[in-house]
C-alpha positions as CSV (number, residue, x, y, z in Angstrom):
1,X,48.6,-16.1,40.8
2,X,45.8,-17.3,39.0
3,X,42.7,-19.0,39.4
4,X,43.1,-22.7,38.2
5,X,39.9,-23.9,36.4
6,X,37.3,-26.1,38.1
7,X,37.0,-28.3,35.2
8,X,34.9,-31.0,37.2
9,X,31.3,-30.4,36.1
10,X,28.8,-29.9,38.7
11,X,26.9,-32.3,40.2
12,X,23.5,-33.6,38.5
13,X,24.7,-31.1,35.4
14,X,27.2,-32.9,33.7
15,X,28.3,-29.5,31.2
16,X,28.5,-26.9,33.7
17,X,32.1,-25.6,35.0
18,X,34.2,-22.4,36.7
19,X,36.0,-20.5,34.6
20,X,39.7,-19.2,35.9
21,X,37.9,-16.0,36.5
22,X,35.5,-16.9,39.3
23,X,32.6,-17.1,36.7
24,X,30.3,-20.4,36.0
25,X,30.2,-21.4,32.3
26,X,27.1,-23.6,31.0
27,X,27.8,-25.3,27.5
28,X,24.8,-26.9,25.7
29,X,24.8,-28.0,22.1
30,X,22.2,-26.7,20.3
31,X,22.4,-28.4,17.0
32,X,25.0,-30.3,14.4
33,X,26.2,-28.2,11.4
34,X,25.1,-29.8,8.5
35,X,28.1,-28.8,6.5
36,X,30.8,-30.6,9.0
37,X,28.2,-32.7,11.3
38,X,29.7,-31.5,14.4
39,X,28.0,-30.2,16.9
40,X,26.9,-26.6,17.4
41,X,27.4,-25.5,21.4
42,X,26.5,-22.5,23.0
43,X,28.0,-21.1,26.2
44,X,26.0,-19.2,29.1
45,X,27.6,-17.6,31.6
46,X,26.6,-16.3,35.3
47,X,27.9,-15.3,38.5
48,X,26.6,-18.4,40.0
49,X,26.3,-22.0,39.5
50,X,22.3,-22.0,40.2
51,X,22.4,-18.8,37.3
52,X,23.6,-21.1,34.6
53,X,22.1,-23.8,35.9
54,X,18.8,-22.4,35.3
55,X,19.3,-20.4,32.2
56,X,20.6,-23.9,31.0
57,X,17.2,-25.7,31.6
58,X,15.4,-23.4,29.8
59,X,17.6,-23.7,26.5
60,X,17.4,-27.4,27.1
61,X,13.3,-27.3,27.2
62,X,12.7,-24.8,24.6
63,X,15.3,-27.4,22.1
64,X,12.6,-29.9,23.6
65,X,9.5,-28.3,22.4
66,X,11.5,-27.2,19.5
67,X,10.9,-23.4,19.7
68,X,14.8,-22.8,20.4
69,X,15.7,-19.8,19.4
70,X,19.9,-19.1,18.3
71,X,20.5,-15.7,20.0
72,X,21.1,-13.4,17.1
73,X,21.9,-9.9,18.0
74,X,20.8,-7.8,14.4
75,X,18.7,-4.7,15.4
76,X,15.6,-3.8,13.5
77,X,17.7,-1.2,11.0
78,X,19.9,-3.6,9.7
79,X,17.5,-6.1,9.3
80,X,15.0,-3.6,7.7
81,X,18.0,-2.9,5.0
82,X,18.9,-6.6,5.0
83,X,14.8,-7.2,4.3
84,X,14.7,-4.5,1.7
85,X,18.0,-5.5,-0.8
86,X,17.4,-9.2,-0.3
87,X,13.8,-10.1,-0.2
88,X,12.5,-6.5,-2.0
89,X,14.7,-5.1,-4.6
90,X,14.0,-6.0,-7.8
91,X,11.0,-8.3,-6.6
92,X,8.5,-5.6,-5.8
93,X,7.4,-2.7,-8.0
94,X,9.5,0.4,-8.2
95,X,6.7,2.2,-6.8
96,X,5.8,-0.1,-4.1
97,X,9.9,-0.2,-3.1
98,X,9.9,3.6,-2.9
99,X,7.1,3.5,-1.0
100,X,8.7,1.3,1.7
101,X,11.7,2.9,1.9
102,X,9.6,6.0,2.9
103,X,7.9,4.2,5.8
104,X,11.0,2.5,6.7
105,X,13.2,6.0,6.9
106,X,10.3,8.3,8.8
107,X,8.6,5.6,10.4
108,X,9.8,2.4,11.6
109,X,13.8,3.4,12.0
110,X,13.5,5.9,14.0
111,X,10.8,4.4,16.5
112,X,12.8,1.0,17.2
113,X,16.1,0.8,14.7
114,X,17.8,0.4,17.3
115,X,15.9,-2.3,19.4
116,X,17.0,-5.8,18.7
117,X,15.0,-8.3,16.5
118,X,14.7,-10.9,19.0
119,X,13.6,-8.0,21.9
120,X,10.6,-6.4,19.9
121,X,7.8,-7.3,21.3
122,X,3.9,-6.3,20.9
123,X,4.0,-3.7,22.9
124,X,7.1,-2.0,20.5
125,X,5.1,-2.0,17.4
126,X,2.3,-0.9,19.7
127,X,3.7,2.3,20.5
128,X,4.9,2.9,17.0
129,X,1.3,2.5,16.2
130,X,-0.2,5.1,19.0
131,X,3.1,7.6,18.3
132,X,2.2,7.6,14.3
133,X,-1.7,8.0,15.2
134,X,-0.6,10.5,17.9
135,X,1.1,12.8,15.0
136,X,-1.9,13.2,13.3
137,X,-1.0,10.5,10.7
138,X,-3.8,8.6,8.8
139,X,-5.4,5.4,9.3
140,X,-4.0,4.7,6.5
141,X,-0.2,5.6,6.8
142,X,-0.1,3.6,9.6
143,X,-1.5,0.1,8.3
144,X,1.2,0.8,5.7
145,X,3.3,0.6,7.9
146,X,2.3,-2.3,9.7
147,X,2.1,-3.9,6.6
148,X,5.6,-3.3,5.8
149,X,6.3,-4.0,10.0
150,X,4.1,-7.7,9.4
151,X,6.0,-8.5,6.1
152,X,9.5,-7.8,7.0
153,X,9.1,-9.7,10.6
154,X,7.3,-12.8,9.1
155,X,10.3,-13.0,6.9
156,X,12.5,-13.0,10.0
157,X,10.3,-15.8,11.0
158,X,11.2,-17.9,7.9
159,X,14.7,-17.1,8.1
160,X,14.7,-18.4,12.0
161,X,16.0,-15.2,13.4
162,X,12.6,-14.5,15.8
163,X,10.3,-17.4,16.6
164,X,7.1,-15.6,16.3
165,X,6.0,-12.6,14.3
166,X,5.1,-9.8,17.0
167,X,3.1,-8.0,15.0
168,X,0.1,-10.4,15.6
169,X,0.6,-9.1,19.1
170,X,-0.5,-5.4,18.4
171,X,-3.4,-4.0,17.3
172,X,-3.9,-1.3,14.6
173,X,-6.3,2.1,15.6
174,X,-9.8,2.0,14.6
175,X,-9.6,3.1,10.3
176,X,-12.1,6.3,10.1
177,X,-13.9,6.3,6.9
178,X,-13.6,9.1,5.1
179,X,-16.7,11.1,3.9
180,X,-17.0,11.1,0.0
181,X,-17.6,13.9,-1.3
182,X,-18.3,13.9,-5.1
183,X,-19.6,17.1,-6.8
184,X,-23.4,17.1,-7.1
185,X,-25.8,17.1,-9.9
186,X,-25.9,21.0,-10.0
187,X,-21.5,21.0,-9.6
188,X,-21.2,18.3,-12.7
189,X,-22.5,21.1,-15.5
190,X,-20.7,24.2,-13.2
191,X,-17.3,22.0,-14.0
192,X,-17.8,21.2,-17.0
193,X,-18.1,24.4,-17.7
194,X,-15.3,26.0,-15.8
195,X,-12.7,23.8,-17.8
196,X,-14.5,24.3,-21.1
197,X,-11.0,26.9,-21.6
198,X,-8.6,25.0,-19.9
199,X,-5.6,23.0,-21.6
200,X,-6.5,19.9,-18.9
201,X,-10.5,20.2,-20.4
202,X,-10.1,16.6,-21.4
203,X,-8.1,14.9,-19.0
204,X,-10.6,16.3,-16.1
205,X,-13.7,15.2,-18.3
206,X,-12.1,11.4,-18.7
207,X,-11.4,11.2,-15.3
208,X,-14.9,12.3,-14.3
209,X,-16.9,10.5,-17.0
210,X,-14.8,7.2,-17.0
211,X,-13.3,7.1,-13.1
212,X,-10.4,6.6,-14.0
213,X,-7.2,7.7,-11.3
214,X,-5.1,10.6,-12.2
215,X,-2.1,8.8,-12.6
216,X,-4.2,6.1,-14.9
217,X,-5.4,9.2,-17.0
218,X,-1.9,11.0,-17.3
219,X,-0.6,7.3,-18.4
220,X,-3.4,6.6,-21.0
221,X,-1.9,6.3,-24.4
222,X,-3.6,6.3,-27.7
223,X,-3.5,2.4,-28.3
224,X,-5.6,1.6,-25.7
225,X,-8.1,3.8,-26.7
226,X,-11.2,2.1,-29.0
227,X,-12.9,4.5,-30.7
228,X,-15.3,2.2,-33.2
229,X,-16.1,0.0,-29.7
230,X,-16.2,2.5,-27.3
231,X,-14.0,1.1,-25.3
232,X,-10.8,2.2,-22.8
233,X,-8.3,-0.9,-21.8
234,X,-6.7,0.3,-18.8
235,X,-3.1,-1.5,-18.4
236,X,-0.7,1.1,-17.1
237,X,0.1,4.6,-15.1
238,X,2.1,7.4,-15.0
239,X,4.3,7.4,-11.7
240,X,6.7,9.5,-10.2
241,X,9.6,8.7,-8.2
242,X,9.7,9.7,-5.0
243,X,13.2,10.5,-4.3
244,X,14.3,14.3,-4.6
245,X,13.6,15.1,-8.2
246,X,12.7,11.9,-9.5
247,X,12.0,11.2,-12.8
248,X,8.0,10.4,-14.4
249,X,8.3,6.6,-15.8
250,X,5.1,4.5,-17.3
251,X,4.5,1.6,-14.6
252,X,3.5,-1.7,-16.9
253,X,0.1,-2.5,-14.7
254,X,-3.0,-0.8,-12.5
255,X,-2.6,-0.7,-9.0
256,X,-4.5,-3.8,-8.9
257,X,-2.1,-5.8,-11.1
258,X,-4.3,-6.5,-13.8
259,X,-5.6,-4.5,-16.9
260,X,-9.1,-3.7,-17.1
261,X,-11.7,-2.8,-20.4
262,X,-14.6,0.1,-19.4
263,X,-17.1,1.0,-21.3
264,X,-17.6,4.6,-20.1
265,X,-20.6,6.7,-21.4
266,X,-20.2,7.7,-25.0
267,X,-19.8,11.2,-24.0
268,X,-16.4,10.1,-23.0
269,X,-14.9,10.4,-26.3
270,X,-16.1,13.4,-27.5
271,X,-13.6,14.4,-24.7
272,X,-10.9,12.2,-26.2
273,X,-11.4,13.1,-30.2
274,X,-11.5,16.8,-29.3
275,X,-7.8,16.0,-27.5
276,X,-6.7,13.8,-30.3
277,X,-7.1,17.0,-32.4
278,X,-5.9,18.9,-29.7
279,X,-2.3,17.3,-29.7
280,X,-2.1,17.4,-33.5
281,X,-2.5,21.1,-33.6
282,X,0.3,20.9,-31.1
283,X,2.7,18.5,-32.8
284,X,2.5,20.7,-35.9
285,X,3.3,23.8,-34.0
286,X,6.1,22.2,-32.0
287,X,7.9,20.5,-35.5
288,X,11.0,19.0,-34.3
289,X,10.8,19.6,-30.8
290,X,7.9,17.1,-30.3
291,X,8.4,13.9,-28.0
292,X,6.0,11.7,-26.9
293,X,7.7,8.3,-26.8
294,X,4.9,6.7,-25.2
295,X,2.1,8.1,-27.6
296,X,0.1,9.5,-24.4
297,X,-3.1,11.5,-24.7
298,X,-2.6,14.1,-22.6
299,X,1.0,15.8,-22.9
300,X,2.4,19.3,-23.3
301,X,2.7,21.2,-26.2
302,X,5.6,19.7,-27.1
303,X,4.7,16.2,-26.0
304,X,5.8,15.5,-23.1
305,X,3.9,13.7,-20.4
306,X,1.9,16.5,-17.9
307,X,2.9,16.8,-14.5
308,X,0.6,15.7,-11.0
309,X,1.4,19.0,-9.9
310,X,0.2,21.0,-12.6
311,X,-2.9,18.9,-12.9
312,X,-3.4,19.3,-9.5
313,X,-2.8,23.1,-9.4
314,X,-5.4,23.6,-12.2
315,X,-8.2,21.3,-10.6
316,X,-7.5,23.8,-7.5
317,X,-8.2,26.5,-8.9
318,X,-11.2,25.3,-11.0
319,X,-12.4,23.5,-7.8
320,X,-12.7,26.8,-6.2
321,X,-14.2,28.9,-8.6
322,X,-17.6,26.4,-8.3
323,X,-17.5,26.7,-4.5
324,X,-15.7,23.6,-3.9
325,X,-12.2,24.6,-2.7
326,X,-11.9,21.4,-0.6
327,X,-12.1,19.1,-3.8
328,X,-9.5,17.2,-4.9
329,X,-8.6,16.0,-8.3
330,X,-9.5,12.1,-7.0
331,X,-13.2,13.5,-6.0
332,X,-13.8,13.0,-9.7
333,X,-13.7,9.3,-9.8
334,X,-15.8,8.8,-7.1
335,X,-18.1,11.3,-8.7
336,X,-18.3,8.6,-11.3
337,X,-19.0,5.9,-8.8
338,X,-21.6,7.2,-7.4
339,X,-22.9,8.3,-10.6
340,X,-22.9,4.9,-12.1
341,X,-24.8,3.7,-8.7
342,X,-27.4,6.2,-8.8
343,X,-27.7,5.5,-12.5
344,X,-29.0,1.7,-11.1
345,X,-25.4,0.4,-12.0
346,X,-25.1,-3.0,-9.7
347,X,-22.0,-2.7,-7.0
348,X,-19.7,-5.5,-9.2
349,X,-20.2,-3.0,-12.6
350,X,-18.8,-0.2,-10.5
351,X,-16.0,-2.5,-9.0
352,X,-15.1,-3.2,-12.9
353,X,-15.1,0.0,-13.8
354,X,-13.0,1.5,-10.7
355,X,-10.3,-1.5,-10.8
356,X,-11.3,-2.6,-7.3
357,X,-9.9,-5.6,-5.9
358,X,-13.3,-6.6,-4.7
359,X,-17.0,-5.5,-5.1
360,X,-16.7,-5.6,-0.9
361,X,-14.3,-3.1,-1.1
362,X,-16.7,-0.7,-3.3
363,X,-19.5,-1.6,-0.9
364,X,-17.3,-0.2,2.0
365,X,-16.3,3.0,0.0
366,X,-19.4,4.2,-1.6
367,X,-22.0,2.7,1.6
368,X,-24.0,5.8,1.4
369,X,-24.1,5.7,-2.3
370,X,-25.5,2.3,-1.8
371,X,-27.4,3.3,0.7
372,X,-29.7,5.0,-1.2
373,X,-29.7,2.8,-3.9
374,X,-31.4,0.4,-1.4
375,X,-33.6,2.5,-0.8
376,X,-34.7,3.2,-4.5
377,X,-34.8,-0.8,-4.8
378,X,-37.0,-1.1,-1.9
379,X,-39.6,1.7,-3.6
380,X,-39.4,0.1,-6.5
381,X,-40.4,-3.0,-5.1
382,X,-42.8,-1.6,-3.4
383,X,-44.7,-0.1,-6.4
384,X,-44.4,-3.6,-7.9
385,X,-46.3,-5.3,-5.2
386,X,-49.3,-2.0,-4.8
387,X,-49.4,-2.6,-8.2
388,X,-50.2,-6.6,-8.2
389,X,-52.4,-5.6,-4.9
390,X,-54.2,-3.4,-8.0
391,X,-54.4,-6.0,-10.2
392,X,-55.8,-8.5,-7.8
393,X,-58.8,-6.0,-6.6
């Protein structure tokens, strides 16, 4: 036969009762639905009555202090996804998506997908943290990833799934600054010329003479270009996406958002006329088959935009030939950085002319650079004051 219900509440608790089945039931309303204005009740159950009793006060404290949190039980996958189609798609840059997705799928998924929202503490993203470090993974990678981590949790936050964000309870590893390593005064002519005979002549000289970014340089097209000013208006980039044989596309902006107008050394257009006739040799010759929709600079012979890979191939192997096989293609721009600096270019001309977010960040990147432009500033002083020392005797 069975139980029959102790319906009579508990002393003192006035909500708690036994269930037919031997177990004690709390029920405390947590709210009103605004909809219907009734009330919204939760139910706790326990093997005892001093279980639910307890688990009870707590609820009834925290709705107190107001830090009540609704027991929800999505894992960190599904809210990832939920994150990424609601809050992301079509909000974010196509770039900037991708890239999430990436840290999302190798990263963060596979680490704590499982884990529940409202379980992850500090100690999760943590260990996330030491396991991508642990790999061998960049500094970088992983604040990526806690960025993506902090901005898909403090969304949770708004959306009053978790009550506190626990990325603030983790701490990234110590970043590790890269040494720069930008040819020297005797590699800049040994470059030069090594790629005097090389179809990407122009597009390494731009890059090196006016910093610009590879994918800035392979996305220049001709209307930004003023000749009769001497001026390049940097607005948009070739990208690539990074799906299994994703397609090239022109992004709209810079990395930084905004467009920016150099004024690189006049050299730089030599560079750019000798391309400009360049490309018409190579329209001619291609007749029909040319297409370059986006009137780029650099393209193929028939027009089309050039690939990272094949600009990154070539640099290689011209890289190599002047001793430098470590170089990469990006070594170029900060060859013009620390150029410009040597040159006696103050650190917010060189933050204009690299697209920096802010002059603190060039600071940071070229230090040594500005180093010993300090130094050169300080000796130049110094010569000013032996010389009023001079003038005084």
């Amino acid at each position: 036969m069975a139980r029959k219900s102790n319906t009579r509440a508990a002393q003192g608790s006035g909500s708690i009762r036994q269930r037919p089945d031997g177990r004690w039931e709390a029920r405390v309303t947590i709210g009103t639905d605004p909809g219907t204005g009734k009330p919204i009740r939760r139910s706790i159950y326990g093997s005892t009555q001093n279980e639910v009793r307890k688990r009870m006060t707590e609820i009834l404290r925290d709705l107190d202090k107001g830090v009540y949190q609704a027991p929800n039980k999505t894992t960190v996958g599904v809210w990832m996804d939920e994150w990424m189609e609601t809050f992301c798609k079509n909000k974010v840059k196509p770039l900037t998506y991708q890239s999430y997705t990436g840290i999302i799928k190798n990263h963060i998924k596979p680490a704590m997908g499982a884990v529940e929202l409202q379980s992850v503490k500090g100690t999760h993203i943590q260990r996330l943290y030491n396991t991508m470090t642990g790999k061998g993974l960049s500094g970088k990678t992983v604040k990526n990833a806690s960025a993506v981590l902090h901005k898909a949790f403090g969304m949770a936050v708004k959306q009053g799934i978790i009550q506190a964000n626990p990325c603030d309870s983790a701490e990234l590893p110590k970043a590790e600054r890269h040494e720069i390593k930008p040819l020297t005064d005797e590699e800049i002519p040994q470059f030069l010329s090594a790629i005097e005979s090389n179809p990407m002549r122009n597009a390494y000289a731009l890059c090196l003479f006016a910093g610009l970014r590879e994918g800035e340089a392979l996305g220049l097209s001709w209307g930004q270009i003023d000749f009769e000013k001497g001026r390049i208006t940097i607005s948009q980039q070739l990208q690539k996406e990074k799906n299994k044989g994703g397609k090239y596309y022109i992004a709209p902006s810079t990395k930084s958002g905004k467009p920016r107008t150099i004024e690189p050394p006049a050299i730089t257009f030599d560079y750019l006329k000798a391309e400009k006739v360049r490309q018409l040799e190579n329209r001619l010759k291609a007749g029909p088959l040319w297409d370059n929709q986006n009137d780029l600079v650099f393209t193929s012979e028939t027009g089309k935009n050039l690939t990272f890979p094949t600009f990154y191939k070539w640099f290689k192997r011209i890289a190599a030939s002047i001793g430098r096989p470590e170089a990469r293609p990006h070594d170029l721009r900060h060859t013009a950085a620390t150029v410009a600096i040597a040159s006696g270019a103050d650190i917010k001309s060189v933050q204009d002319l690299l697209g920096h977010a802010t002059a603190s960040f060039t600071l940071n990147v070229y230090a040594h650079t500005s180093e010993q432009m300090m130094k050169d500033t300080a000796s130049r002083m110094q010569t000013y004051y032996d010389n009023l020392k001079m003038k005084k005797a």
